[in-house]
Each structure stands twice: as C-alpha cells, then as structure tokens.
C-alpha positions in Angstrom: 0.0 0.0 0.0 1.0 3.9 -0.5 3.3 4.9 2.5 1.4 8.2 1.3 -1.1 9.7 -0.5 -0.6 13.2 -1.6 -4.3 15.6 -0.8 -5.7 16.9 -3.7 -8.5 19.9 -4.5 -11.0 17.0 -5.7 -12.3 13.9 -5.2 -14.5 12.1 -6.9 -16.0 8.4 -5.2 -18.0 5.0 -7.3 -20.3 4.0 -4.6 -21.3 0.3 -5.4 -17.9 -1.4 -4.0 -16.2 1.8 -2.9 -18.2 3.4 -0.3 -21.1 0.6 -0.1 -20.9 -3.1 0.3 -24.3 -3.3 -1.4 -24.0 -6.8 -3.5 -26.6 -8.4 -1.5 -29.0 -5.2 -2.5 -28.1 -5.3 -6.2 -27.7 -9.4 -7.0 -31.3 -9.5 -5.3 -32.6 -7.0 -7.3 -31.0 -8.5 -10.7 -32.4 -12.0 -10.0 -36.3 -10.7 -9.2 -36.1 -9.6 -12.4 -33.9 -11.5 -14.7 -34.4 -15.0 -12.8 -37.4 -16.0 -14.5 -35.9 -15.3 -18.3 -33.0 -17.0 -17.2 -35.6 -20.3 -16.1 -37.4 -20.5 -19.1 -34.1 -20.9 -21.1 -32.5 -23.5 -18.9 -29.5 -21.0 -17.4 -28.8 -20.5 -13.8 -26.6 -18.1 -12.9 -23.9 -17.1 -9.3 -23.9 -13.9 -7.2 -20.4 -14.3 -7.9 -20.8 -13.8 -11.5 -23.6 -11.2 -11.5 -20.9 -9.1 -8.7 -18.4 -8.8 -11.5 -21.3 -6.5 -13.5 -21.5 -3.9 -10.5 -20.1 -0.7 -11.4 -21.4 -1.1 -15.2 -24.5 -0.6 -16.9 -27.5 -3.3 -16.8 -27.6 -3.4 -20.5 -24.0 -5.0 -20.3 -25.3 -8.0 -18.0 -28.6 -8.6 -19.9 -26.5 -8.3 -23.2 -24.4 -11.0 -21.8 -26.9 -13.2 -20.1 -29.4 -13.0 -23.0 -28.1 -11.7 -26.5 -31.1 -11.9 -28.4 -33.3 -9.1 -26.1 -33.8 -5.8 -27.9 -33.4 -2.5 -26.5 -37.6 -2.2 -25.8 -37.3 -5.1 -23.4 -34.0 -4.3 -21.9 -35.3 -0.9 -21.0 -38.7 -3.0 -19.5 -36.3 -5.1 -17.2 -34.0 -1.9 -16.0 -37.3 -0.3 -15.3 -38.4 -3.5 -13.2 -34.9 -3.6 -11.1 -34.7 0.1 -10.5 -38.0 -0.8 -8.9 -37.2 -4.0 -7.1 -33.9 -2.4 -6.1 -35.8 0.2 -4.2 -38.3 -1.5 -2.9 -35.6 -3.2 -0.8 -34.6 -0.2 0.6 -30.8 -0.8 0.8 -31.3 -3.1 3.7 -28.3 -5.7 2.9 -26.1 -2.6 1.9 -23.8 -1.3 4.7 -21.0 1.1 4.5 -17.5 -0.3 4.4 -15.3 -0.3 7.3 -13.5 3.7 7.7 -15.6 5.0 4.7 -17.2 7.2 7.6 -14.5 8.6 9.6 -12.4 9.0 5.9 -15.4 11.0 4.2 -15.9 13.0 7.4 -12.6 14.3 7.8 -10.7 14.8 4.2 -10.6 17.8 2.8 -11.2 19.0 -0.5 -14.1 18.9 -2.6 -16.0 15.6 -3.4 -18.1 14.4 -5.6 -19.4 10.7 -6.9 -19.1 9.3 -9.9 -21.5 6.0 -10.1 -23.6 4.6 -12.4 -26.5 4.8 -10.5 -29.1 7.5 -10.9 -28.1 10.8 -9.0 -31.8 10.7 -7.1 -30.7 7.1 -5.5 -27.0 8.3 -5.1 -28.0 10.8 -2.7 -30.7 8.5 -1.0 -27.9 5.9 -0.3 -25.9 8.7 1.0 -28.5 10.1 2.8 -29.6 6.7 4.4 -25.9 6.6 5.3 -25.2 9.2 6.8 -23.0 10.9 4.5 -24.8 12.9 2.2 -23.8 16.2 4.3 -20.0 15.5 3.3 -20.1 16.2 -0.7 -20.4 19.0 -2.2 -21.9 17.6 -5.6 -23.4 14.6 -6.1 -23.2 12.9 -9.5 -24.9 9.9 -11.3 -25.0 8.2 -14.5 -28.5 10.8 -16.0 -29.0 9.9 -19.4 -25.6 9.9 -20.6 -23.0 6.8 -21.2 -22.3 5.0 -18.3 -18.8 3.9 -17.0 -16.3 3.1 -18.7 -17.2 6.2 -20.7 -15.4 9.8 -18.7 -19.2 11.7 -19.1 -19.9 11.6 -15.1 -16.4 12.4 -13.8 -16.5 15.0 -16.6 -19.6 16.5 -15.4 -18.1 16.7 -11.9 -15.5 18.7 -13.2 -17.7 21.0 -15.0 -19.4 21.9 -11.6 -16.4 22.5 -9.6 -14.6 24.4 -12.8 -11.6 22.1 -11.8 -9.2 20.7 -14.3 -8.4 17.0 -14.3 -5.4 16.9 -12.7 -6.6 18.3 -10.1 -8.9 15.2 -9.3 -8.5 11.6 -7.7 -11.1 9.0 -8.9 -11.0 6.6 -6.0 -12.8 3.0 -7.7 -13.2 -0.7 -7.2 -13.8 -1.9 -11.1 -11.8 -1.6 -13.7 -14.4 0.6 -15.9 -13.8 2.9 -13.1 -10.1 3.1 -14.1 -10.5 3.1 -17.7 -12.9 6.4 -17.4 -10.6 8.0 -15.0 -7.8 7.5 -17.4 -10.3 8.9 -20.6 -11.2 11.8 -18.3 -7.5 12.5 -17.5 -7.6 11.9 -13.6 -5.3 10.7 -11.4 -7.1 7.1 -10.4 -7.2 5.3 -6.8 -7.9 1.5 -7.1 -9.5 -0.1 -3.8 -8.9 -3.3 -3.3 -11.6 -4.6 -0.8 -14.3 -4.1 -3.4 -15.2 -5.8 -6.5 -13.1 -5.3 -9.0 -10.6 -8.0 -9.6 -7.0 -7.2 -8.8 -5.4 -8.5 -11.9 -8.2 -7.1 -14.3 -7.4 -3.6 -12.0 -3.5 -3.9 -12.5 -3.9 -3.6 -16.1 -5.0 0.5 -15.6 -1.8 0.6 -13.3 -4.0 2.6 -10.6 -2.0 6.2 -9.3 -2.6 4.3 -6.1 -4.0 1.3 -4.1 -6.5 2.3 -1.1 -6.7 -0.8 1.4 -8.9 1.5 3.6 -10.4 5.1 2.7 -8.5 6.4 5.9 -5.2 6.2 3.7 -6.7 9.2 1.9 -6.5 11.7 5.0 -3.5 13.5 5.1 -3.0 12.3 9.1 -2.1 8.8 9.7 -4.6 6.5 11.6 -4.0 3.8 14.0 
C-alpha cells in the first residue's frame, strides 16, 4: 500500500464497492427480475458472477446473459430492477469499514461518480449518513455509463476544476478506464469488486486498502 497519498482539491467516489458493500441489495434485485428469463431458457446463474457486472450498466449484464433481447425489453427489465432495487430499501447494503471517519474528515471537494441514478445516489448517501460531506453529487442521467469519462466530466464542470486536479478513488476496472479517458489521477481499492489483476492492467496512481489512507494524518 501507498506509505502516502498526496491531498488533492478534488475527489471524486464510485459508490457500489467503494463506499457501499451493497451486493446483496443489487444481486437481489437482478435476480427478481432477470431470474425467471433465465428459467425459461435453462440457465442459472452465481452472485459471484452477476458481482463482476456492479459498477457497469444493466444493459452489459442482460446483453451478456441474453443476447437476443432488444433495447424495448431491456429498458422494460431496467425499469423492473430500479424498482425492485428500491423496494428493498438498501437493507443488505452497509458502508465499508473507515468510509465514515475517511469521508468526514478529508478535505477537498468531493463528488461521486457511479452509475447509478443521482436521485438514488444521494438517498444511499442520505440513508448513510453521509450525504452532508459532498459538495456535488453525480450519477449516471441519461448519458454513457462507466467506462465512458461523461460523469467524472460533469463533476468537473461543476467544480470548474481541471483533471489533474482530481483523484477518482474506484473498485472496477471501468472505473479506471474512465478516469484515465477523463484524464484523472485514479485510486484503485482493493476490498471491493473489481478483480485485482483485471485492475493492474490501468496501473492505478494508487491502491487504497482503507479510505483512511486518503486523510493527510495517519490512523491507528
């Protein structure tokens, strides 16, 4: 891990994996929905696998899953999980250990930069206690998702800041990709989804084992 990592004017945080463990939420969600499809055509289909989708659009996993939907039915089935996904009320998410004390104390200006709707980011952040920390709060509105650069970009826009002076912090490798596209300096952590080796490929500015690292005082 980084003996050290240097503050900068902005930061910019994923939430599914980064700030949230919130699998359990989000694989329940997916299978309400997608579980029945996959019956009817003799697939099953792991938590473990469906994981390695969080951080990316929907469209990616049903495109996956079940090549032959068109874009009508693929928007039916996002519809149906946004719902499902709320209805559950984020009662299997819970923050990950230090994201608290780490987003209560650094300085700078921060932002998100998820792929989940602004109106649920700030509920989640809300719900967690951590919604009076951020100065912005950004989701995926209409625009391409991760791996694309659009949210971090819009971020940007907001705070009038120029790339470098940003850290993306990240658990999934389209996390890194659109940090790089946008020009940021990129934080990989690794206690969240992302694989390590698929992460190592972006060669992350930095690996965060804890969001405490960020502060500029030590912790014990």
């Amino acid at each position: 891990m980084n003996a050290l990592i240097p503050p900068f004017p902005v930061y910019l945080f994923d939430v599914d994996g980064t700030l949230t463990d919130s699998a359990p939420d989000i694989c329940a969600a997916v299978r309400q929905v997608l579980d029945p499809l996959l019956s009817a055509r003799g697939l099953t289909v792991t938590d473990e696998f469906l994981t390695r989708f969080i951080g990316r659009h929907l469209f990616d996993l049903f495109q996956t899953l079940l090549p032959d939907l068109d874009g009508p039915v693929m928007n039916r089935l996002l519809e149906q999980y946004r719902a499902a996904y709320a209805a559950r009320g984020h009662a299997g998410t819970q923050l990950y250990p230090g994201v608290y004390e780490a987003i209560s104390r650094l300085n700078g200006r921060k932002s998100t930069a998820t792929t989940k709707s602004t109106s649920t980011t700030r509920f989640v952040l809300e719900k967690f206690g951590l919604l009076a920390f951020f100065d912005h709060v950004q989701g995926t509105d209409g625009f391409p998702a991760k791996p694309a650069p659009d949210v971090i970009e819009r971020s940007l826009a907001v705070f009038s800041a120029k790339p470098s002076d940003c850290l993306l912090v990240g658990d999934a490798p389209a996390d890194m990709e659109a940090g790089r596209r946008a020009g940021v300096r990129i934080a990989a952590v690794t206690y969240g989804y992302g694989r390590l080796e698929e992460l190592q490929q972006w060669e992350p500015d930095y690996w965060v084992g804890d969001l405490r690292e960020l502060c500029s005082e030590k912790t014990t």
